[in-house]
DSSP file (Angstrom, degrees, kcal/mol; ACC not computed):
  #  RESIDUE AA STRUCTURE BP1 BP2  ACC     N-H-->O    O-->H-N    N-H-->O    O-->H-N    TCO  KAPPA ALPHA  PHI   PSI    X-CA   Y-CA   Z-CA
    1    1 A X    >>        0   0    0      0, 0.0     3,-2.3     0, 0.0     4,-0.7   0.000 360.0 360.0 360.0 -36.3   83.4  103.8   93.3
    2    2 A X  T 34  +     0   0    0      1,-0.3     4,-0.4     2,-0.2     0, 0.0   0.640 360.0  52.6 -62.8 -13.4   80.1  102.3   92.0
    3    3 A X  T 34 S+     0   0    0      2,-0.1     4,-0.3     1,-0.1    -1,-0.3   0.542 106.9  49.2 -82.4  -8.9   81.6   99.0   91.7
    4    4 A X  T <> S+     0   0    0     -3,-2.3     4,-2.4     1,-0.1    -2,-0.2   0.662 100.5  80.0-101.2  -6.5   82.9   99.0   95.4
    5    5 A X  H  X S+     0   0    0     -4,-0.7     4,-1.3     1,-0.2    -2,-0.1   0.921  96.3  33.0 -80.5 -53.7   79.0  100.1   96.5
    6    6 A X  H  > S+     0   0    0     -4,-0.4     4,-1.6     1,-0.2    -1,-0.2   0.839 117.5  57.8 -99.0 -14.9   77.0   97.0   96.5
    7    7 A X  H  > S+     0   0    0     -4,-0.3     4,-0.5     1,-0.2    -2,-0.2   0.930 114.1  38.6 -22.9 -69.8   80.1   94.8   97.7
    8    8 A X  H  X S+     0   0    0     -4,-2.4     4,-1.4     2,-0.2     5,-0.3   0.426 108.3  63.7 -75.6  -6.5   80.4   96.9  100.5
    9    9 A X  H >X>S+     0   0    0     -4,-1.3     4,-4.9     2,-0.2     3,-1.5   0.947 117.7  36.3 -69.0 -88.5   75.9   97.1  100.9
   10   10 A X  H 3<5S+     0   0    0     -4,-1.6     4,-0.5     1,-0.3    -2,-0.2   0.694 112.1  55.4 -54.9 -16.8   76.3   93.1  101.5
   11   11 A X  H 3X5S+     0   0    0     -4,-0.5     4,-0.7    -5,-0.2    -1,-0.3   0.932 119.5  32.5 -69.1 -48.9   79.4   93.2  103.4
   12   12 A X  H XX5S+     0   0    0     -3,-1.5     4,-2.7    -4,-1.4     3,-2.0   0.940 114.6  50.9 -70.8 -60.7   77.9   95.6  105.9
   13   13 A X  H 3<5S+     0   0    0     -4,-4.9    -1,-0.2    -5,-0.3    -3,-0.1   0.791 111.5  56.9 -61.3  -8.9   74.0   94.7  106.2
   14   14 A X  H 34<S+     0   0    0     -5,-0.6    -1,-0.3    -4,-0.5    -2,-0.2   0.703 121.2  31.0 -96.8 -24.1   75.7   90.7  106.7
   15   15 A X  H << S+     0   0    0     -3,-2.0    67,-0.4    -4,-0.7    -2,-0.2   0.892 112.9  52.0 -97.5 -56.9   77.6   92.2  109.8
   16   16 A X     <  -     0   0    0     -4,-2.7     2,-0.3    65,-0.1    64,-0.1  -0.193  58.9-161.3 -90.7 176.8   75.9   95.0  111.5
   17   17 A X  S    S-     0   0    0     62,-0.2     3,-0.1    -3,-0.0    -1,-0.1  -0.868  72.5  -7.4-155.3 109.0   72.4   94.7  112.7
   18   18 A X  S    S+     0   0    0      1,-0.3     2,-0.3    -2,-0.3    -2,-0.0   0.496  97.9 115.3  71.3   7.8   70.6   98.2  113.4
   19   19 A X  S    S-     0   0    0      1,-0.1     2,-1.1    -6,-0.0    -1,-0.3  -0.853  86.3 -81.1-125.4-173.5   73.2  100.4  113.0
   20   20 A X    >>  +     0   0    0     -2,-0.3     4,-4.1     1,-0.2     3,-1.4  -0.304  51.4 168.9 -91.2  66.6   73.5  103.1  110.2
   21   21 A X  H 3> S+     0   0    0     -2,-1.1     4,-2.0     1,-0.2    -1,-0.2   0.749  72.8  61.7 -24.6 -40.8   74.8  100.9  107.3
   22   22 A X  H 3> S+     0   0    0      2,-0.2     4,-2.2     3,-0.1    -1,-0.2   0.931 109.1  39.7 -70.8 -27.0   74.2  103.8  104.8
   23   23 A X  H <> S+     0   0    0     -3,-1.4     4,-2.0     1,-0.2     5,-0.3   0.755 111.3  57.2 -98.0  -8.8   76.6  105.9  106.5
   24   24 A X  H  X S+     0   0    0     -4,-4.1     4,-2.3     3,-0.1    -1,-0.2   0.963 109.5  45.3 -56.8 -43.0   79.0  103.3  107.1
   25   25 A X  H  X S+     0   0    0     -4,-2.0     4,-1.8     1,-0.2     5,-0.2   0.946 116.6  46.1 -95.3 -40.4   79.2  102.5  103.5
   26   26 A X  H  X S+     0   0    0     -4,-2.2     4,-4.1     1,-0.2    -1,-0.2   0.868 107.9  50.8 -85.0 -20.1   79.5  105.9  102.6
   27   27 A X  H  X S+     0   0    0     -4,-2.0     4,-1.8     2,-0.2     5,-0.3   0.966 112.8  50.8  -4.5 -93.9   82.0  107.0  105.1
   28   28 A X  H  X S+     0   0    0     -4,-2.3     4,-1.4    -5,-0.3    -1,-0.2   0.762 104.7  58.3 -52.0 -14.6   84.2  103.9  103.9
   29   29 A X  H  X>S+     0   0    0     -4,-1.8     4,-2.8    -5,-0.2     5,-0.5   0.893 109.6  45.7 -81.8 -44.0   83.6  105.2  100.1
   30   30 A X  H  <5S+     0   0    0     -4,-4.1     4,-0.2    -5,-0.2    -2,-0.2   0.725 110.1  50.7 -88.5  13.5   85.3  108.6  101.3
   31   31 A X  H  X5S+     0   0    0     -4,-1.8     4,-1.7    -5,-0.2    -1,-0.2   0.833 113.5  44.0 -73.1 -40.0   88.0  107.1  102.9
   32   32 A X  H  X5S+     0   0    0     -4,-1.4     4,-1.8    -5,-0.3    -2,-0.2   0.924 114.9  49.6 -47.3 -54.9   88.6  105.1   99.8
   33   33 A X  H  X5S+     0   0    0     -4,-2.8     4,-1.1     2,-0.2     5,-0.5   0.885 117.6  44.6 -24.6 -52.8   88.1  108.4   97.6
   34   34 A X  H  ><S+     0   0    0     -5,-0.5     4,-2.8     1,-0.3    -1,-0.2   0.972 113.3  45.0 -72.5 -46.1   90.7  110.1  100.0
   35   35 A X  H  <>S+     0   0    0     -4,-1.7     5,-1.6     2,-0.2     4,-0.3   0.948 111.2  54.7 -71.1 -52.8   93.3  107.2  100.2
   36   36 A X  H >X5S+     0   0    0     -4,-1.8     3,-7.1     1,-0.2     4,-0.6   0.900 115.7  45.8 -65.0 -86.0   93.2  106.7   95.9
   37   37 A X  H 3<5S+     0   0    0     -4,-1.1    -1,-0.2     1,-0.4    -2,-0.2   0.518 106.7  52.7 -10.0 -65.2   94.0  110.7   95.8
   38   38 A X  T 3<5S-     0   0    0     -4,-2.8    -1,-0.4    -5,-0.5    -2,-0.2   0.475 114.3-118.8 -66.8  -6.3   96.2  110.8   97.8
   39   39 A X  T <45S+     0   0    0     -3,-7.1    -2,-0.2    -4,-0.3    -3,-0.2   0.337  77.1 118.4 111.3 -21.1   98.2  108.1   96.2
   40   40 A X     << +     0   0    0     -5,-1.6     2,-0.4    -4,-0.6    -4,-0.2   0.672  62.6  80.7 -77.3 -17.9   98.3  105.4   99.1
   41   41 A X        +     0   0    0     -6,-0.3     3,-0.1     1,-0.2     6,-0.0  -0.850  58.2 173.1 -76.2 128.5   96.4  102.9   96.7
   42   42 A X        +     0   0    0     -2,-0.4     2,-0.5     1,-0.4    -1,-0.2   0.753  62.4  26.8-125.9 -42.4   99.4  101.6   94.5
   43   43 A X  S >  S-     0   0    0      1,-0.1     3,-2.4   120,-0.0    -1,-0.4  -0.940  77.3-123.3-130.4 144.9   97.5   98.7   92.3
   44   44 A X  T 3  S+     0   0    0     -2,-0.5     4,-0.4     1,-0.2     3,-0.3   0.499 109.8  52.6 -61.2 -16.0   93.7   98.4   91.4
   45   45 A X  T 3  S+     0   0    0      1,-0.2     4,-0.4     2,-0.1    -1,-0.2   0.476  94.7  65.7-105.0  17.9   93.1   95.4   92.7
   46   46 A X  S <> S+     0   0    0     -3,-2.4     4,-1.5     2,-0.2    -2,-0.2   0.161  90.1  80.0 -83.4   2.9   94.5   96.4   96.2
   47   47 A X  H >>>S+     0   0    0     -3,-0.3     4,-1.9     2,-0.1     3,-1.3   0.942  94.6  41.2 -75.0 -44.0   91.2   98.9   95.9
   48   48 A X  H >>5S+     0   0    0     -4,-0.4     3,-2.9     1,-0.3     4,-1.0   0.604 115.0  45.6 -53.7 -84.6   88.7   96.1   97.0
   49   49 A X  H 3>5S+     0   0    0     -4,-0.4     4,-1.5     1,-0.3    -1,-0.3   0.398 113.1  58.7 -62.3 -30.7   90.8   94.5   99.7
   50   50 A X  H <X5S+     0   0    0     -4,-1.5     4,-0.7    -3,-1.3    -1,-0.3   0.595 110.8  38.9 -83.4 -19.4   91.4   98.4  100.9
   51   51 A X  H <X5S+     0   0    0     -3,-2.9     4,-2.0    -4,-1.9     5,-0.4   0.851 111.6  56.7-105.6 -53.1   87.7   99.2  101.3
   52   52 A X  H  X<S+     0   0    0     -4,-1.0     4,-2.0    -5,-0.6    -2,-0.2   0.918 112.3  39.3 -40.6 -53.3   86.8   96.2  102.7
   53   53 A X  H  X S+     0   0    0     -4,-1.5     4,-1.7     2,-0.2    -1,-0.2   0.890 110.9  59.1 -58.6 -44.2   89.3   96.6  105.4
   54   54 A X  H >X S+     0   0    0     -4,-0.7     3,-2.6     1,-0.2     4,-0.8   0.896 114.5  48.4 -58.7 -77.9   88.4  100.7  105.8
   55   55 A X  H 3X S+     0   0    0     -4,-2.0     4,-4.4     1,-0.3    -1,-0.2   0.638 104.9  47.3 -58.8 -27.6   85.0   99.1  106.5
   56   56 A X  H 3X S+     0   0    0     -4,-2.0     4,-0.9    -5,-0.4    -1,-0.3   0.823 112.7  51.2 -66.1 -23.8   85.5   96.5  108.9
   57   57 A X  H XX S+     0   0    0     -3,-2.6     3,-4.2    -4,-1.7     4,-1.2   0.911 110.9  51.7 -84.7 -89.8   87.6   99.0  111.0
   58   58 A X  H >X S+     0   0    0     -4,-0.8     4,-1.7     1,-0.3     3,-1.7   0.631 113.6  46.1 -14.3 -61.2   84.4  101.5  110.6
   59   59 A X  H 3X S+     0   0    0     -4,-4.4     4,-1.7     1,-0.3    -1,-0.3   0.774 109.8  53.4 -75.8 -10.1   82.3   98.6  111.9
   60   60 A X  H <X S+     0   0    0     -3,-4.2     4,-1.6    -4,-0.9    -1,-0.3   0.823 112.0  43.5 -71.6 -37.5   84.6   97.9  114.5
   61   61 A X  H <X S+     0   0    0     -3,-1.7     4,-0.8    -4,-1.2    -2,-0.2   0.617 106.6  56.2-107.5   8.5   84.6  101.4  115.7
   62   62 A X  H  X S+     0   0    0     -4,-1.7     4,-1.9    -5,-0.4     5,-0.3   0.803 108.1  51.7 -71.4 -32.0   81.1  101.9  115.5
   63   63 A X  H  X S+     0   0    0     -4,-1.7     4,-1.9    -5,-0.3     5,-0.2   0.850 106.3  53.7 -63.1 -30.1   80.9   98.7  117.8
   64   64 A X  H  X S+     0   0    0     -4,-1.6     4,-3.2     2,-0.2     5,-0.2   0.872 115.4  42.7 -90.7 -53.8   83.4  100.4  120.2
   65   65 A X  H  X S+     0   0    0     -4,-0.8     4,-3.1     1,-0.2    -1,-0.2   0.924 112.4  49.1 -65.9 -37.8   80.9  103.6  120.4
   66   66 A X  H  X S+     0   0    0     -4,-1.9     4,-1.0     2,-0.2    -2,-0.2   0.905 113.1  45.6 -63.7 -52.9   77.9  101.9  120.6
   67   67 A X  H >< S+     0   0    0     -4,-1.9     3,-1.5    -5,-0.3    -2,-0.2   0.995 116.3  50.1 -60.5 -47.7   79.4   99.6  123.6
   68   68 A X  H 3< S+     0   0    0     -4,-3.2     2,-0.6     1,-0.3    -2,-0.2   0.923 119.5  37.1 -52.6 -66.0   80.9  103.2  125.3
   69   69 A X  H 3< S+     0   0    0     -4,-3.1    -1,-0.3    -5,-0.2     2,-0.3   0.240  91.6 112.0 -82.3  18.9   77.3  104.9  125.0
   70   70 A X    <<  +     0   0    0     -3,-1.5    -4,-0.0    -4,-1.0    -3,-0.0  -0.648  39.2 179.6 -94.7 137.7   75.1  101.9  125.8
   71   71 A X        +     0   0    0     -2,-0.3     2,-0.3     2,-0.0    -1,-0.1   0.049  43.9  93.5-147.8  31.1   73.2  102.1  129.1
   72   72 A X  S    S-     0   0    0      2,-0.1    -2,-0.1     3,-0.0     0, 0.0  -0.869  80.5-111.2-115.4 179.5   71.1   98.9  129.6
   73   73 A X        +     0   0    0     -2,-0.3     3,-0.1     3,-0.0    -3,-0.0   0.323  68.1 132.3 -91.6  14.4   72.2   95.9  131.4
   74   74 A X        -     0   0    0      1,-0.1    -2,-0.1     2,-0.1     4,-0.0  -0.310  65.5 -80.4 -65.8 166.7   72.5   93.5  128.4
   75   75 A X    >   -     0   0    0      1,-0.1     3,-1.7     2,-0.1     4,-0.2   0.171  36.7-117.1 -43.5 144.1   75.4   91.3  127.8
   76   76 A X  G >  S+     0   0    0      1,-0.3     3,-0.6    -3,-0.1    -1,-0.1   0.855 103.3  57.2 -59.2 -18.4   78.5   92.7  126.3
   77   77 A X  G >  S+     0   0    0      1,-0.2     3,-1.1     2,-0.1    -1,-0.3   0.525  81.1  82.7 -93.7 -15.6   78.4   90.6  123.1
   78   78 A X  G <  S+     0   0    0     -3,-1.7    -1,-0.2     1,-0.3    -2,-0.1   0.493  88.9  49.0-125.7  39.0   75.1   91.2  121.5
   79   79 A X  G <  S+     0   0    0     -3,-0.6    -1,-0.3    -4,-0.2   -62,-0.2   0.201  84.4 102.3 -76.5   0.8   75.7   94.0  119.9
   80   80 A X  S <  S-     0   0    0     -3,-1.1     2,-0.3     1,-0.1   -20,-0.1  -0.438  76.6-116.5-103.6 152.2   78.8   92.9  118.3
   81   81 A X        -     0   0    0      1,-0.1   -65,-0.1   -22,-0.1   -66,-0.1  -0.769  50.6 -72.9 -86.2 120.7   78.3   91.9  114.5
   82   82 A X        -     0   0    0    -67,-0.4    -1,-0.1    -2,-0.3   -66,-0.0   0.383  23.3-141.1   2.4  90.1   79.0   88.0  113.6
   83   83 A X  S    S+     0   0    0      1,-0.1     2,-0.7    -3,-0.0    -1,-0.2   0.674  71.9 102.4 -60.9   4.2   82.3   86.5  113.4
   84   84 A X  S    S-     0   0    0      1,-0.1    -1,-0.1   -69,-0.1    -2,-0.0  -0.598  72.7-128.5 -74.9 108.8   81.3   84.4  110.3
   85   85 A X        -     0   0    0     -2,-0.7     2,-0.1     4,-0.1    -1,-0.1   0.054  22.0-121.4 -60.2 172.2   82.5   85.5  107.5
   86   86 A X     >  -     0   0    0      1,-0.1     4,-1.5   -75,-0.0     5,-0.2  -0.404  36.1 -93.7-100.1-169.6   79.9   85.8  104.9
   87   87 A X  H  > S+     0   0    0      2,-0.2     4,-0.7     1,-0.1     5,-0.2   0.633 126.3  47.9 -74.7 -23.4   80.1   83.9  101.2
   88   88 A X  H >> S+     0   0    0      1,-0.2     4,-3.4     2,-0.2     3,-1.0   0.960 111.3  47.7 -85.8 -46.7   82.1   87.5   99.6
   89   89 A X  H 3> S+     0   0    0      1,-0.3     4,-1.8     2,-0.2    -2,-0.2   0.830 117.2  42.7 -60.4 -38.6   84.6   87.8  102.5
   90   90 A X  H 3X S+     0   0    0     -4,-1.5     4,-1.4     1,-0.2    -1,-0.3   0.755 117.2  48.9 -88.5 -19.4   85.5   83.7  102.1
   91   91 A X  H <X S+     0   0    0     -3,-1.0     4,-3.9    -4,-0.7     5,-0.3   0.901 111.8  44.5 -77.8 -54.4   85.6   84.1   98.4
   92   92 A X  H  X S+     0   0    0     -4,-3.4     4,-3.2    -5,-0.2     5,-0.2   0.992 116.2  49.7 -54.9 -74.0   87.9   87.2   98.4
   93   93 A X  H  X S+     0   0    0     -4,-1.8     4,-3.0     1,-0.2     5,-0.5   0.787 110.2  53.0 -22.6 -61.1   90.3   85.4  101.2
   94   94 A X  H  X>S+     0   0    0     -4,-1.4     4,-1.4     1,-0.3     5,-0.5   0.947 115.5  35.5 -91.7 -54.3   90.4   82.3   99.1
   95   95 A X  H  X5S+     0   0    0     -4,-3.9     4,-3.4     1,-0.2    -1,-0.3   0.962 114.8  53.8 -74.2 -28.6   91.5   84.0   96.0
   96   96 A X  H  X5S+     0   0    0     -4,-3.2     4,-2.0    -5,-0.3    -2,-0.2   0.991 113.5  47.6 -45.7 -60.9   93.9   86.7   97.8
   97   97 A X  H  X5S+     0   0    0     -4,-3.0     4,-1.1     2,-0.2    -1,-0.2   0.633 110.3  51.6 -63.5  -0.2   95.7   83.1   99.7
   98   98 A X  H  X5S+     0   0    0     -4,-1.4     4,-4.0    -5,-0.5     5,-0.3   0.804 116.0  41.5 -79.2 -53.6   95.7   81.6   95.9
   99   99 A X  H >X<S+     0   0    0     -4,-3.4     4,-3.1    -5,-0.5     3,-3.0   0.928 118.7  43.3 -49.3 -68.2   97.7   85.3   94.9
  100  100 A X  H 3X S+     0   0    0     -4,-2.0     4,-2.0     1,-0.3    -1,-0.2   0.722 117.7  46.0 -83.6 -30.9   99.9   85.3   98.1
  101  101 A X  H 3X S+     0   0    0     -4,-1.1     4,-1.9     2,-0.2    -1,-0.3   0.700 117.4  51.8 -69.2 -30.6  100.8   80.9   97.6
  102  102 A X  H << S+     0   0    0     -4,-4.0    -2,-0.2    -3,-3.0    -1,-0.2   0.940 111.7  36.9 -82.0 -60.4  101.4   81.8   94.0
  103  103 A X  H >X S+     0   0    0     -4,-3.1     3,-3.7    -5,-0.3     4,-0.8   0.979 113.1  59.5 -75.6 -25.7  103.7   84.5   94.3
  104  104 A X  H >< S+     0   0    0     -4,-2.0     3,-1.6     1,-0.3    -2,-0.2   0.935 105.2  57.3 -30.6 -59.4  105.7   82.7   97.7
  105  105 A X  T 3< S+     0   0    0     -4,-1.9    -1,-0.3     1,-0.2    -2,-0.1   0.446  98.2  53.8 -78.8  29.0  106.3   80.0   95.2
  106  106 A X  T <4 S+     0   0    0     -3,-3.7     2,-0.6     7,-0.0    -1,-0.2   0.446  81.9 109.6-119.5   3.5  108.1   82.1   92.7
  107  107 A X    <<  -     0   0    0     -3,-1.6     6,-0.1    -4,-0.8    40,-0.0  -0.635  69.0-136.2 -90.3 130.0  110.7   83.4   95.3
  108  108 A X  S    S+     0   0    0     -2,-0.6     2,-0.6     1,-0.1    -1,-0.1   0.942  74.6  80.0 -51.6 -61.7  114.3   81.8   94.7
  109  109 A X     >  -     0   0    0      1,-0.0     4,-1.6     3,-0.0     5,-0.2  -0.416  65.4-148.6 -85.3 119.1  115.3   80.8   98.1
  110  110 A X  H >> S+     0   0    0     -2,-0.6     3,-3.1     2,-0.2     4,-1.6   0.803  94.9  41.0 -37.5-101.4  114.2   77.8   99.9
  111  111 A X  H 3> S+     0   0    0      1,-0.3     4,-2.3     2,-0.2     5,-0.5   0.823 112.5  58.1 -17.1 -78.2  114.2   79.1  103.8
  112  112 A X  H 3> S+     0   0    0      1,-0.2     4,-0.7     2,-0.2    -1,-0.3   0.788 109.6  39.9 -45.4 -24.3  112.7   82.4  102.7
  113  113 A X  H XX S+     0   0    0     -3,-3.1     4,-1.5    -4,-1.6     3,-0.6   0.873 117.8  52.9 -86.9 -42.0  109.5   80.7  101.1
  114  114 A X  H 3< S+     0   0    0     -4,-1.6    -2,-0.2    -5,-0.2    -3,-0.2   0.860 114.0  39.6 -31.3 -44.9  109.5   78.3  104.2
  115  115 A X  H 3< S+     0   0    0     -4,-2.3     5,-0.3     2,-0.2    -1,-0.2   0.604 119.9  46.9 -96.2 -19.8  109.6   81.3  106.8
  116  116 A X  H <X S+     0   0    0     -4,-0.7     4,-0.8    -3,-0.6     5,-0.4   0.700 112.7  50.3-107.7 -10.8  107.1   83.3  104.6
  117  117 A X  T  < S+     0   0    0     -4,-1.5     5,-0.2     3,-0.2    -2,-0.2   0.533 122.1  31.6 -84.0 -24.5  104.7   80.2  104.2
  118  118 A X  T  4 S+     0   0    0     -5,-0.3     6,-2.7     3,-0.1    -2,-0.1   0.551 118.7  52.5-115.1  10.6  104.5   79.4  107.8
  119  119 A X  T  4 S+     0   0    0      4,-0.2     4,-0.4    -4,-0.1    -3,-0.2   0.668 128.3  21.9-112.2 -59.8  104.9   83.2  109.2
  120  120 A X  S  < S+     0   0    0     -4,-0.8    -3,-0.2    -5,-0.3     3,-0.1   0.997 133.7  29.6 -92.2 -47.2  101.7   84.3  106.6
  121  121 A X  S    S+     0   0    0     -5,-0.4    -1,-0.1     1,-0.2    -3,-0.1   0.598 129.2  33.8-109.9   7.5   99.6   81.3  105.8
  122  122 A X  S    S-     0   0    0     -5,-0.2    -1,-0.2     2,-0.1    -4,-0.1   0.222  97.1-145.2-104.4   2.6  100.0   78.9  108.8
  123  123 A X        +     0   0    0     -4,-0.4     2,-0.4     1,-0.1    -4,-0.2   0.895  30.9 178.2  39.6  45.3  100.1   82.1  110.7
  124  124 A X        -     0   0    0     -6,-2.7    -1,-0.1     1,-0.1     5,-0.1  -0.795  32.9 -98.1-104.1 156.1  102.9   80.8  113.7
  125  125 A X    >>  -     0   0    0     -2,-0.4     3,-3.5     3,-0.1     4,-1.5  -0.151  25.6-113.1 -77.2 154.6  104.0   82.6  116.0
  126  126 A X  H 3> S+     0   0    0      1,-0.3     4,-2.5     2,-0.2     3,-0.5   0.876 117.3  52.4 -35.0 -66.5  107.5   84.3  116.0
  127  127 A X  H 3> S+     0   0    0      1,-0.2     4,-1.2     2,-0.2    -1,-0.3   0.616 108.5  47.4 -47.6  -8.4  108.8   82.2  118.7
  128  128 A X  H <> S+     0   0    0     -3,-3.5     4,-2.3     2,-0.2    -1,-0.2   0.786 112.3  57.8-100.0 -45.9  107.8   78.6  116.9
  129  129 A X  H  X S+     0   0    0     -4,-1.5     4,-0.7    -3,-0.5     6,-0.5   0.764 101.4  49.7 -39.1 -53.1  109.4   80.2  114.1
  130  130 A X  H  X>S+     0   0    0     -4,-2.5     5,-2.0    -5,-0.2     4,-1.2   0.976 116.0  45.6 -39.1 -80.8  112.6   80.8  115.9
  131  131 A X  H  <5S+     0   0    0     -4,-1.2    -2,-0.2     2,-0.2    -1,-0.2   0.770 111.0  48.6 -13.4 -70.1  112.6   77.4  116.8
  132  132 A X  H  <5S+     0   0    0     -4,-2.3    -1,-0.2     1,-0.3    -2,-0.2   0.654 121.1  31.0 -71.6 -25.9  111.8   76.0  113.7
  133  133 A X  H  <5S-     0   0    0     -4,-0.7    -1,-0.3    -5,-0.2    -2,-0.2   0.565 111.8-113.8-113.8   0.2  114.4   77.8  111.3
  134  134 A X  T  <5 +     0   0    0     -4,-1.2     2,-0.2     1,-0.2    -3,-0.2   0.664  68.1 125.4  80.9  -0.5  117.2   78.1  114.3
  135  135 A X      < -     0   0    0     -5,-2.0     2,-0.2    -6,-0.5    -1,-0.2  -0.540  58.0-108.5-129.0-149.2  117.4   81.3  114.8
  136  136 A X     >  -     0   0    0     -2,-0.2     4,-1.6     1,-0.1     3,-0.4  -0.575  38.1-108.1 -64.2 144.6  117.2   84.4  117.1
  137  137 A X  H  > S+     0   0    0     -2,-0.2     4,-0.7     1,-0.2    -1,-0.1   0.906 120.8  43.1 -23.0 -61.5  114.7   87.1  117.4
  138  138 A X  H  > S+     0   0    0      1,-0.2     4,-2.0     2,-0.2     3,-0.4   0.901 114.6  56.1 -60.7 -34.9  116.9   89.9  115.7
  139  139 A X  H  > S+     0   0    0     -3,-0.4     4,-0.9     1,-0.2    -1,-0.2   0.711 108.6  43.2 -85.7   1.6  118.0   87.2  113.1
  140  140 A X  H  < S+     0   0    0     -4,-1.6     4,-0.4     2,-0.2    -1,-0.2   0.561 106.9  57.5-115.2  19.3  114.7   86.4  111.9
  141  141 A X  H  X S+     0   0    0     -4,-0.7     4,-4.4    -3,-0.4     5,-0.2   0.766 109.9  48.6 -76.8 -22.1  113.3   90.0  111.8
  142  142 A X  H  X S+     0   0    0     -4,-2.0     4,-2.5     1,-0.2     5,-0.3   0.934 119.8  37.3 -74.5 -23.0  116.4   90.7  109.3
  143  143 A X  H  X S+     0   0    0     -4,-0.9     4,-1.3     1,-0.2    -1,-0.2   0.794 112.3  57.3-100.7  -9.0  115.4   87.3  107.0
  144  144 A X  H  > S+     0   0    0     -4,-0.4     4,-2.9     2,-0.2    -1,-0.2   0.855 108.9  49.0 -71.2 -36.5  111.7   88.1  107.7
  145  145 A X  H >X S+     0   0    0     -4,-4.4     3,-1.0     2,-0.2     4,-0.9   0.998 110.6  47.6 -52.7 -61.3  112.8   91.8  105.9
  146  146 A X  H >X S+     0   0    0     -4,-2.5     3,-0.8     1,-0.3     4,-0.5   0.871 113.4  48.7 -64.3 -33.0  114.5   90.2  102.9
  147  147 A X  H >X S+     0   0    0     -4,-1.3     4,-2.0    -5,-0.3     3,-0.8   0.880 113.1  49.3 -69.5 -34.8  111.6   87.9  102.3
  148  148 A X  H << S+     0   0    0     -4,-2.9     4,-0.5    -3,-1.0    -1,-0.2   0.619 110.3  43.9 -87.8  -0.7  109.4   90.5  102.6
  149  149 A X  H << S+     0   0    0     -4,-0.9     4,-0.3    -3,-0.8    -1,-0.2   0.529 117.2  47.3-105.3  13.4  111.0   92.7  100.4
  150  150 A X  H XX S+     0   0    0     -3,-0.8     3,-3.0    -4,-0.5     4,-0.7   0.888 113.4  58.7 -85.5 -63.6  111.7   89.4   97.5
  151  151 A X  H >X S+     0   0    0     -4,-2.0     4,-1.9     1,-0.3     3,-1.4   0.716 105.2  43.4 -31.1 -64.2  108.1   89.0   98.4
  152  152 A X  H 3> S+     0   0    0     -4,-0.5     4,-1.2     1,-0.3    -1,-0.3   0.635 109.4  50.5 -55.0 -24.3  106.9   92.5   97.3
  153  153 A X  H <4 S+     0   0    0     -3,-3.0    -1,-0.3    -4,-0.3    -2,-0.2   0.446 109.5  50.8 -99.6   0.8  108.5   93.1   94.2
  154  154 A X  H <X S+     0   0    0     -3,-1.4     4,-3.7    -4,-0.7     5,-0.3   0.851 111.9  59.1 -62.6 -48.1  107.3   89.6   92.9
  155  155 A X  H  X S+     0   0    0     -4,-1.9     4,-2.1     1,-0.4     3,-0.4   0.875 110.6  32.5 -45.9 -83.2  104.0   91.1   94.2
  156  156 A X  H  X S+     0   0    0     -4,-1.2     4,-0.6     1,-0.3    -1,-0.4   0.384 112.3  60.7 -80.7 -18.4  103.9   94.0   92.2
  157  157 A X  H  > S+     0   0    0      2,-0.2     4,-1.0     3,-0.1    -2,-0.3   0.886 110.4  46.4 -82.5 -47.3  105.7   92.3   88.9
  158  158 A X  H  X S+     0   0    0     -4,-3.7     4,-1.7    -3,-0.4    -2,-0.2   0.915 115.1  57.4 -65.0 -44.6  102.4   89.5   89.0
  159  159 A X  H  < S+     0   0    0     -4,-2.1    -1,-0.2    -5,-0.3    -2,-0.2   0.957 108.4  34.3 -25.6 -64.1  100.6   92.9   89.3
  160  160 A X  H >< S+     0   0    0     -4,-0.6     3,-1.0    -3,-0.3    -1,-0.2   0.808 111.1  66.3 -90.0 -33.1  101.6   94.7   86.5
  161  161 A X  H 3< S+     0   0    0     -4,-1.0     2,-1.3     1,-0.2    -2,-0.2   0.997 112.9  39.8 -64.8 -89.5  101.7   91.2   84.2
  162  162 A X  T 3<        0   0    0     -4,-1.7    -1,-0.2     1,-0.3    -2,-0.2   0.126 360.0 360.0 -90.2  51.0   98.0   91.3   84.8
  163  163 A X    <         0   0    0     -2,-1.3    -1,-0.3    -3,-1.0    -2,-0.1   0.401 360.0 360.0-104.4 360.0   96.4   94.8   84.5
């Protein structure tokens, strides 16, 4: 947990401005604590990505409390923390989209690395999708399944290669 501490220090103090940063971070350390116990962290180097996320949802719903209990007449937006990401968050992204390009290209079937390359990292929407590969709603949740379950066990085989 002392490795996730000053991660989450700069992650926080680069978004929020005036609100309680110490007990956000520590908050998001016992949700992390709570989640490893309990089992729901599966690989160690899903812990960073897992705390990072617990904490943006914290800061999200401190923003959500702060906007409900706020009772002057400034604008809604400026409380809200930055939408830039900072230098960790673009660093982390970069190497997570390296992982997710890497294992996508180790999956056998052509279409399914097509649909899973333009469904996660060109991010389009279902319906362009449709379009694009021919088919129906229903048929491209079922080829969206099987790609996502080639996907996962690649996942977790590149995993286990490097711990």
């Amino acid at each position: 947990m002392r490795a996730l501490t000053a991660p989450l220090e700069v992650v926080l103090r680069n978004r929020l401005r005036g609100a309680p940063v110490d007990d956000l971070r520590q908050e998001t350390l016992l949700v992390v604590l709570q989640a490893a116990r309990a089992g729901q962290i599966q690989e160690p180097r899903a812990l960073v990505d897992f705390a990072l996320t617990t904490a943006r949802q914290l800061m999200l719903n401190e923003d959500r409390k702060r906007q409900r209990q706020r009772t002057d007449s400034r604008g809604e937006m400026d409380d809200l923390p930055d939408a830039q990401p900072d230098g960790f968050d673009f660093v982390v992204g970069e190497q997570r989209r390296h992982c997710v390009e890497k294992v996508i290209a180790g999956i056998g079937n052509e279409r399914e690395r097509q649909l899973l390359h333009a469904y996660y990292l060109e991010e389009q929407p279902s319906d362009q999708l449709q379009a694009r590969f021919g088919l129906d709603s229903g048929q491209l949740g079922r080829v969206l399944y099987r790609a996502r379950q080639h996907f996962a066990a690649l996942w977790n085989a590149l995993a286990f290669e490097t711990i």
